[in-house]
C-alpha positions as CSV (number, residue, x, y, z in Angstrom):
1,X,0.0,0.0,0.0
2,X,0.7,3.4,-0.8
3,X,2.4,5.8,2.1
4,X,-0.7,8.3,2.9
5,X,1.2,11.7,2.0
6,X,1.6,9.7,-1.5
7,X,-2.4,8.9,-1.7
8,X,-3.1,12.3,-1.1
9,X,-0.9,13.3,-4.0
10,X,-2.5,10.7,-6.4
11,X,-5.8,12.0,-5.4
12,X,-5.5,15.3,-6.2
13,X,-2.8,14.6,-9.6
14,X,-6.0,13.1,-10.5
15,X,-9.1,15.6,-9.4
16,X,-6.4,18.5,-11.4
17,X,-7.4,16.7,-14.8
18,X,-11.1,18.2,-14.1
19,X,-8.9,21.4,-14.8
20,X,-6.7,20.1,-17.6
21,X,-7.2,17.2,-18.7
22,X,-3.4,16.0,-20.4
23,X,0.2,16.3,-18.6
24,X,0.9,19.6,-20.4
25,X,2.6,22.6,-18.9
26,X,-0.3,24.0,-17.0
27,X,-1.2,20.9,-15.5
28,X,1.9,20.8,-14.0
29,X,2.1,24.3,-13.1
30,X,-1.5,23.1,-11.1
31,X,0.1,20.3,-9.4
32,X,2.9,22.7,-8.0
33,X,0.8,25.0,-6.8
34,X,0.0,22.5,-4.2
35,X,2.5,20.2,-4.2
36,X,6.1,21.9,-4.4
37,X,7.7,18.6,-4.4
38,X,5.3,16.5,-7.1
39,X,9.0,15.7,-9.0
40,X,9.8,13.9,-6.3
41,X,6.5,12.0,-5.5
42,X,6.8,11.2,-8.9
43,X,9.7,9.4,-8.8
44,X,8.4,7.3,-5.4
45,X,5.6,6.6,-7.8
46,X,7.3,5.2,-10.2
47,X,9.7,3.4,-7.7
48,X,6.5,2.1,-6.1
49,X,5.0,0.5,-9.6
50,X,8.3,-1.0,-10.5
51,X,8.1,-3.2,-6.6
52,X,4.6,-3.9,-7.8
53,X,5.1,-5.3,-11.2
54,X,8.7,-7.0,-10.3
55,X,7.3,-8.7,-6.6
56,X,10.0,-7.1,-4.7
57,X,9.2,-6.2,-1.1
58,X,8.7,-2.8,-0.6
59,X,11.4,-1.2,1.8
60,X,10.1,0.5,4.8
61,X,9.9,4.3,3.9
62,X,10.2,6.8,6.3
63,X,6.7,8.3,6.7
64,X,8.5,11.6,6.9
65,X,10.9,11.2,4.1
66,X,8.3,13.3,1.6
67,X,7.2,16.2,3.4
68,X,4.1,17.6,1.6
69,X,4.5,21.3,1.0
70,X,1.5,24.0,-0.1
71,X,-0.2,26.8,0.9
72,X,-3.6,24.8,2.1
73,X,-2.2,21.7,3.0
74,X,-2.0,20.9,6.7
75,X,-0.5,17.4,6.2
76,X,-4.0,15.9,6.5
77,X,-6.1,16.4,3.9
78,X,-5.1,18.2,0.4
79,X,-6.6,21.2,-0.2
80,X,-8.3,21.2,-3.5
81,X,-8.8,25.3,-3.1
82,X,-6.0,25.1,-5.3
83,X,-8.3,23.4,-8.2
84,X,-11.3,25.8,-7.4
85,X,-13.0,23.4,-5.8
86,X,-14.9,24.1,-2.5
87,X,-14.4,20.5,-0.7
C-alpha cells in the first residue's frame, strides 16, 4: 500500500485533470501549486510501480521522508482550493 502523504498526491494529480485534462505545462504548473515537491512524489511513484510489477518487497519508507508542502495543505487532507473546488 501506498504511504498516505503519497495517496493524497494521487488523489489530487487526479481531481487536477477536471482542470486540464493532459500532462501539459499547465497541469503541471497546477500540481505545484499544491504540491512543491510532485517531481519527487513522482519518482516514489514510479519506484512504487516497478516493486509492484517486479514482486519485490517494498522497503520500509520513512513516513516523513516526503514532506508535503502548499499553501492549504495541513499534512492531513489536500486542499483542493487550489483546483477551485470548495471540498
Amino acid at each position: 500500500m501506498l504511504p498516505e502523504e503519497l495517496i493524497r498526491y494521487v488523489v489530487f494529480h487526479e481531481v487536477a485533470h477536471l482542470k486540464e485534462k493532459r500532462h501539459s505545462t499547465e497541469f503541471w504548473n497546477i500540481v505545484e501549486k499544491e504540491f512543491k515537491n510532485f517531481k519527487v512524489n513522482e519518482k516514489r511513484l514510479t519506484e512504487y510501480w516497478f516493486y509492484i510489477h517486479t514482486n519485490y518487497k517494498l522497503p520500509l519508507f520513512n513516513r516523513r521522508q516526503v514532506k508535503l508542502e502548499g499553501e492549504n495543505c495541513d499534512n492531513r487532507l489536500v486542499s483542493f482550493n487550489t483546483l477551485g473546488f470548495n471540498v
